[in-house]
Each structure stands twice: as C-alpha cells, then as structure tokens.
C-alpha positions in Angstrom: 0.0 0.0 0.0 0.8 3.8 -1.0 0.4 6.4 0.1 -1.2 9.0 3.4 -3.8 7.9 6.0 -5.2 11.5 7.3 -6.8 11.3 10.9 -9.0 14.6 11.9 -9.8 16.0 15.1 -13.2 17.3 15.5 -14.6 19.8 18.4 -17.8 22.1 18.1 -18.1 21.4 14.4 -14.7 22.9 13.8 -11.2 21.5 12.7 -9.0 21.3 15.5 -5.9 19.6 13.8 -5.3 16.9 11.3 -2.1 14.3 11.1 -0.9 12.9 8.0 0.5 9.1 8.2 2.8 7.5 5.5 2.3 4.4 5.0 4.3 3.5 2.4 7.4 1.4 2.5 9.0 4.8 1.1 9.6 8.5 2.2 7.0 10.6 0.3 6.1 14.2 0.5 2.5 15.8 0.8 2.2 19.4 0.4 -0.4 20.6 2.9 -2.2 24.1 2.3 -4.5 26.2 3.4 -5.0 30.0 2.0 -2.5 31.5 1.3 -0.1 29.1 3.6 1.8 26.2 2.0 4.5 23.2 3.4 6.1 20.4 2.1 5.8 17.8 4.6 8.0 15.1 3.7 7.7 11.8 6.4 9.9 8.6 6.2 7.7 5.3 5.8 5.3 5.0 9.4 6.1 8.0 10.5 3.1 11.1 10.7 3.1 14.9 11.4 0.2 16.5 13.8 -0.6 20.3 12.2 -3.3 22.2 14.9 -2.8 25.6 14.0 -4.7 26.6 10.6 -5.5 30.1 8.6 -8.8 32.0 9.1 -10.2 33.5 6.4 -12.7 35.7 5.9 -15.2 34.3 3.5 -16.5 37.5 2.0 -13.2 38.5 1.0 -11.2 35.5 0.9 -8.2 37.4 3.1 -6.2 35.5 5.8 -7.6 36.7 9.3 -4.4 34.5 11.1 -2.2 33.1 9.1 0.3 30.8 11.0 3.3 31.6 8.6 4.0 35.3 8.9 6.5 36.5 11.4 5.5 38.8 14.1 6.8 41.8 14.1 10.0 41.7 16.9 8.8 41.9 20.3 5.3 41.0 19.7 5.5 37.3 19.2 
C-alpha cells in the first residue's frame, strides 16, 4: 500500500488539527495548504506529522484573518 492515512480532530463542528500518516514502505512528500499558507511535509515510511494551528479566512473577502506563517513583528511574538 501507498500512500497517506489523514486522521481529523473534530470539536464544536470545527477543525482542530489533522495528522498525515505515511504508509508507504518509502519517504513521500504531501504538500499541505491552506489560504494563502503552503508546506512540504516530507515523512519517512510509518512515521506522521500532527498540524493544529490553521489560517482563518474571511469568507466575504477570501483574506487570511491569522495566518500561521508570517513572522511577528520583533517583540510581539
């Protein structure tokens, strides 16, 4: 078998994180995205990566409300 198992984590109706699982005899990478955010993930056969911080957007204007890729500014993060 080939490929990634995705497990998600459910509370009030909302996404609270997700985990990726290769199980492949292989590395592979999966590119997970959201908005305007984007990663390679790249996990060695058996081996999974927990993600629990995602981008808000607004849905009127499609804008990222909190975007867990930009930098704070120094002193404020």
């Amino acid at each position: 078998m080939h490929g990634f198992i995705v497990d998600l984590a459910w509370s009030a109706g909302q996404l609270t994180s997700f985990t990726p699982h290769n199980i492949g005899p292989a590395s592979a990478t999966t590119t997970v995205a959201s908005a305007a955010w984007r990663r390679q993930v790249p996990l060695p056969p058996g081996q999974s990566a927990t993600f629990g911080r995602f981008v808000r957007v607004n849905r009127d204007s499609g804008q990222a409300i909190d975007d867990p890729a930009a930098q704070a500014p120094p002193g404020q993060g």
